[in-house]
C-alpha positions as CSV (number, residue, x, y, z in Angstrom):
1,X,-72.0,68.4,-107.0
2,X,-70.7,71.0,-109.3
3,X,-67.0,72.1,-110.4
4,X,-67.8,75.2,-108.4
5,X,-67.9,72.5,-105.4
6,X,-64.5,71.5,-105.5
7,X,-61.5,74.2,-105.3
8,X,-59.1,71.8,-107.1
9,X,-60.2,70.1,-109.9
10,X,-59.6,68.2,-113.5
11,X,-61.9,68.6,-116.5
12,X,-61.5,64.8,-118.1
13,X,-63.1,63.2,-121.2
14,X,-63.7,59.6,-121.0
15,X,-62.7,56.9,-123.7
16,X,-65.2,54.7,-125.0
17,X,-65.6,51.7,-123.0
18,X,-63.8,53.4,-119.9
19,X,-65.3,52.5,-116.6
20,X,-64.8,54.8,-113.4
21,X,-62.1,52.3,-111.6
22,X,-60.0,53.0,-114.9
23,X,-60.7,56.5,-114.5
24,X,-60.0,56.5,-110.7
25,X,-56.5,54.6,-111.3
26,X,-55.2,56.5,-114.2
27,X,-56.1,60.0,-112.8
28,X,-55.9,59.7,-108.8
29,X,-54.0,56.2,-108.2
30,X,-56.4,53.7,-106.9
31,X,-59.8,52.3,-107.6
32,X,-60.8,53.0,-104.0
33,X,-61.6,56.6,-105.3
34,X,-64.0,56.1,-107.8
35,X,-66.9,56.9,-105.6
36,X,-65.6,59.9,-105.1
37,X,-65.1,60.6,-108.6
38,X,-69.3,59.1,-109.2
39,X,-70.0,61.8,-106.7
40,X,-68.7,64.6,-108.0
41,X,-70.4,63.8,-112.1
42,X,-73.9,62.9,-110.5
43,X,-74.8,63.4,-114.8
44,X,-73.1,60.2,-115.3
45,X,-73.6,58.4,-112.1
46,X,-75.7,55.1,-113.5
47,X,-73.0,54.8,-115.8
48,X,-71.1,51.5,-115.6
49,X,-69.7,52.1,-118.8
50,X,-68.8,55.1,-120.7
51,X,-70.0,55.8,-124.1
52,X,-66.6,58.5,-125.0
53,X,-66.1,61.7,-124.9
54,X,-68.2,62.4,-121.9
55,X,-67.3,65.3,-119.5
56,X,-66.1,64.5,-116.5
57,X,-65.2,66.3,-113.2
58,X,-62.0,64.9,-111.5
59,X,-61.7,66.4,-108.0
60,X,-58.1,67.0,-106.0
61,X,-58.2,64.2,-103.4
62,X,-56.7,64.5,-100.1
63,X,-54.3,62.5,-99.1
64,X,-56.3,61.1,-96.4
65,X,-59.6,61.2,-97.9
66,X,-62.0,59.1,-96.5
67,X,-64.0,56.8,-99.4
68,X,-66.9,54.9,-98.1
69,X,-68.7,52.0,-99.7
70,X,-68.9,51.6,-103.2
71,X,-71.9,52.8,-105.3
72,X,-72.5,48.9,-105.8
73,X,-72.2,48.4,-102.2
74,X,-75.4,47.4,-100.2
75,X,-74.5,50.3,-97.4
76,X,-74.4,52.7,-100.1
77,X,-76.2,56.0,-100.2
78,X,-76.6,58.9,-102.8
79,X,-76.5,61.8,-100.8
């Protein structure tokens, strides 16, 4: 997915050693979004760990958004 994907979005650069639960919790708070978060920055998505200073796309989440399994989740799916 692409920023143009998303109407609402967040342009965020990640802090060396930041992982995408941190990112998750500080920018849309909770963890349980951070698969939505892998989705949208497929670049970065076999990243456990971030580097710094990496680009990332932070999407508006609704309210009611529905998360799935995590990307270390043996249901889990790249679509």
């Amino acid at each position: 997915m692409a920023a143009g994907d998303y109407q609402t979005f967040v342009i965020y650069a990640a802090m060396q050693d930041e992982q995408w639960d941190q990112v998750a919790l500080k920018l849309l708070g909770s963890e349980i979004y951070c698969n939505i978060l892998i989705a949208a920055n497929p670049l970065y998505n076999r990243l456990m760990r971030f580097v710094g200073g990496e680009i990332l796309i932070i999407p508006a989440v609704p309210k009611a958004a529905l998360t799935g399994p995590y990307p270390w989740s043996s249901t889990y799916q790249l679509t």
